[in-house]
C-alpha positions as CSV (number, residue, x, y, z in Angstrom):
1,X,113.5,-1.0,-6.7
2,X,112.8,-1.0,-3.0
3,X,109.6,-2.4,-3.7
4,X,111.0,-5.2,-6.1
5,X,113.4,-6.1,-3.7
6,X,110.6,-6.5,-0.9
7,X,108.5,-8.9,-3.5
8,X,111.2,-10.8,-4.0
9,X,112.1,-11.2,0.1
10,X,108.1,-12.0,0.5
11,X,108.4,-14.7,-1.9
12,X,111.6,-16.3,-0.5
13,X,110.3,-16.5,2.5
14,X,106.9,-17.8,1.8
15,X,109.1,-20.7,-0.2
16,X,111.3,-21.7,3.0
17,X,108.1,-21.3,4.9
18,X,106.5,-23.6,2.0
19,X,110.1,-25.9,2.6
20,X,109.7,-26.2,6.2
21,X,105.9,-27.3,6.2
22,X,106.7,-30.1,4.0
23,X,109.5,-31.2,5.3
24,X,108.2,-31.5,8.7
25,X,105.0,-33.3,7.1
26,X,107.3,-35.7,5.1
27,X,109.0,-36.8,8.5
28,X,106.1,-36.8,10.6
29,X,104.1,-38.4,7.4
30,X,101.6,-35.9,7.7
31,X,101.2,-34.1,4.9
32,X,97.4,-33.9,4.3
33,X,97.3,-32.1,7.7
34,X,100.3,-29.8,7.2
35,X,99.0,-28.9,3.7
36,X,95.5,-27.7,5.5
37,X,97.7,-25.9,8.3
38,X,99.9,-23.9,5.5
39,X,96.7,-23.2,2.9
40,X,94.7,-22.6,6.1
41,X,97.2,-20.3,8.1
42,X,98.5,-18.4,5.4
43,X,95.4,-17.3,3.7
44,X,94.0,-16.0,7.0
45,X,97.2,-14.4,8.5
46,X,97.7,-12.3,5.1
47,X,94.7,-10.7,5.3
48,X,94.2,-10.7,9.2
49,X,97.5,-9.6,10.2
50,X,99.0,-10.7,14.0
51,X,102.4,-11.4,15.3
52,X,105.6,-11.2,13.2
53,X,109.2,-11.5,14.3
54,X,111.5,-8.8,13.6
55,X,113.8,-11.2,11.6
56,X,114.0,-13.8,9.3
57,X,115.8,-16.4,11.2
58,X,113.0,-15.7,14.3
59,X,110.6,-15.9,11.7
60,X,111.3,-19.0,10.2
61,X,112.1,-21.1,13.6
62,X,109.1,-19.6,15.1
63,X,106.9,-21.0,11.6
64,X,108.8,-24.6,12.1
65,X,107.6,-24.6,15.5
66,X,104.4,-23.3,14.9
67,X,103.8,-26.4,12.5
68,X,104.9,-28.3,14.8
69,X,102.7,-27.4,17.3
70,X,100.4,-27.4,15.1
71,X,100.8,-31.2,14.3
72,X,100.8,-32.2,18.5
73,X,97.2,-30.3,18.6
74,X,96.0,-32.4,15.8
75,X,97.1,-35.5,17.6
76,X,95.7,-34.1,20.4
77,X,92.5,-33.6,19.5
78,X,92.0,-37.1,17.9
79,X,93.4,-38.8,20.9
80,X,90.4,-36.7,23.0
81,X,88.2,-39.2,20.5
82,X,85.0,-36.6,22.6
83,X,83.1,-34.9,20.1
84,X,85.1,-32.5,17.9
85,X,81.8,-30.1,17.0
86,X,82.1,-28.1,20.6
87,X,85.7,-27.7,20.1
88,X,85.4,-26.8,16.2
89,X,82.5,-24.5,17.1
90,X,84.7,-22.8,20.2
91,X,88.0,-22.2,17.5
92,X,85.5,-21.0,15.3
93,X,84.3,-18.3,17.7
94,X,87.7,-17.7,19.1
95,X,89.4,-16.9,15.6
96,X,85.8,-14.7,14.5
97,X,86.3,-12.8,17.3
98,X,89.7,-11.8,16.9
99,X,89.2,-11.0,13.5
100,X,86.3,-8.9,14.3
101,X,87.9,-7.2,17.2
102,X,91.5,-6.7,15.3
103,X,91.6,-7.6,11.8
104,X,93.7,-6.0,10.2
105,X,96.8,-5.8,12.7
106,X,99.3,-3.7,11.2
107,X,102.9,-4.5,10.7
108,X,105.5,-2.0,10.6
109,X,107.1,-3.3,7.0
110,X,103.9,-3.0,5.0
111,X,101.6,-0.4,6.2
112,X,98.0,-0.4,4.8
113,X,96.4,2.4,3.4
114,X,92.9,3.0,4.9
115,X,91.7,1.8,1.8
116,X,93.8,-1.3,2.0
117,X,92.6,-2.1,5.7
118,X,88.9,-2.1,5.1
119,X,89.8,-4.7,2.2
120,X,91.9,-6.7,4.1
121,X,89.5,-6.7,6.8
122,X,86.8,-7.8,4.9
123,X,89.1,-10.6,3.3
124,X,89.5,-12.0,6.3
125,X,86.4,-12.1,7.4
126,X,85.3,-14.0,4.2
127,X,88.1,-16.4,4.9
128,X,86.9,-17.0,8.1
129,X,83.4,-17.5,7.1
130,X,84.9,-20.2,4.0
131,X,87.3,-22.2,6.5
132,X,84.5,-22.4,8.8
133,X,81.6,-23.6,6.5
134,X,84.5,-25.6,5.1
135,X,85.2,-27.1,8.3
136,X,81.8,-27.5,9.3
137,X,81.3,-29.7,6.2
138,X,84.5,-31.9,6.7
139,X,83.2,-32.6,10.2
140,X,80.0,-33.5,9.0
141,X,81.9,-35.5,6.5
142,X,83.4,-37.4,9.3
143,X,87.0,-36.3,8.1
144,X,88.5,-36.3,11.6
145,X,91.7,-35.9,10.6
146,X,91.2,-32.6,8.7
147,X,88.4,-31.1,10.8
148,X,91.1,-31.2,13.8
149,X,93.4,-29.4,12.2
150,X,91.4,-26.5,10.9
151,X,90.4,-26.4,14.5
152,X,94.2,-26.2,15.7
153,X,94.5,-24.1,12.5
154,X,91.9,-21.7,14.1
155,X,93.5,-21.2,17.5
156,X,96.7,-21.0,16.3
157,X,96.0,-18.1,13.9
158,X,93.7,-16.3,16.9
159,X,96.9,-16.6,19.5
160,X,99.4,-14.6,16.8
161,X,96.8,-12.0,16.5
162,X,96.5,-11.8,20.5
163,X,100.1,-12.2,20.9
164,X,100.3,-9.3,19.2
165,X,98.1,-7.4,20.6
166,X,100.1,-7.6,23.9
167,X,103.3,-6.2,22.2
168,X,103.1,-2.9,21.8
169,X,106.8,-2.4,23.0
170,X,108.0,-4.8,19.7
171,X,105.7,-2.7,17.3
172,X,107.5,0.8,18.5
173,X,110.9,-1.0,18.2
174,X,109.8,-2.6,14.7
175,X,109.2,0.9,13.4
């Protein structure tokens, strides 16, 4: 039952998170970008583990603004107009070294069997290595647009999993 009941609060949640991405691309008219951010994000962060707030509300408003953010990076980045490859190469290696360093970051409501971990860990490394060679052939593509936000995808996911890493405190409070 408990474990019905925690399926049923994962996918919820996933479908507000799935509400708020869209919304916010409807009214910023970016929904190719925030499409690659969700995809993107959420297929690392399963696997790779990092940051989570200790309630739903946090969680939610902390995903809006994350999108959000998100979305001003992209800008961001396009606006530099410089070349993108340093910067994609540089997320890249950011986001491969925090998964190789931490991945899988625990979380106290779904603790991963030591089998578990080295899958997980493993997943993400092979979705690192698919967004990357992804990215790398949108960006030969010329597909600005995308290319920046896998690279604002990339940090993004690297500074949850370092976030977390400097809150121990949370984690013992989580538990």
């Amino acid at each position: 039952m408990e474990l019905c009941q925690y399926g049923l609060q994962i996918t919820m949640a996933n479908m507000i998170n799935l509400l708020i991405v869209l919304t916010i691309g409807f009214l910023f008219s970016a929904l190719p970008e925030v499409t690659v951010f969700y995809v993107v994000f959420v297929s690392i962060r399963i696997f790779s583990g990092g940051y989570h707030a200790n309630s739903y509300g946090k969680c939610f408003t902390l995903f809006a603004i994350t999108c959000f953010l998100y979305l001003l990076m992209v800008q961001e980045i396009l606006l530099y107009g410089g070349n993108q490859l340093l910067l994609f190469f540089a997320a890249i290696v950011f986001l491969g070294g925090m998964i190789l360093k931490k991945a899988p970051i625990a979380h106290a409501n779904r603790p991963l069997s030591g089998e578990e971990r080295v899958r997980f860990r493993k997943n993400s490394i092979l979705l690192w290595v698919f967004w990357s060679v992804a990215g790398s052939i949108l960006w030969a593509m010329q597909i600005r647009t995308l290319s920046a936000g896998l690279i604002s995808v990339f940090i993004e996911t690297a500074v949850y999993m370092l976030v977390k890493e400097g809150r121990k405190e949370d984690e013992k409070e989580e538990l």
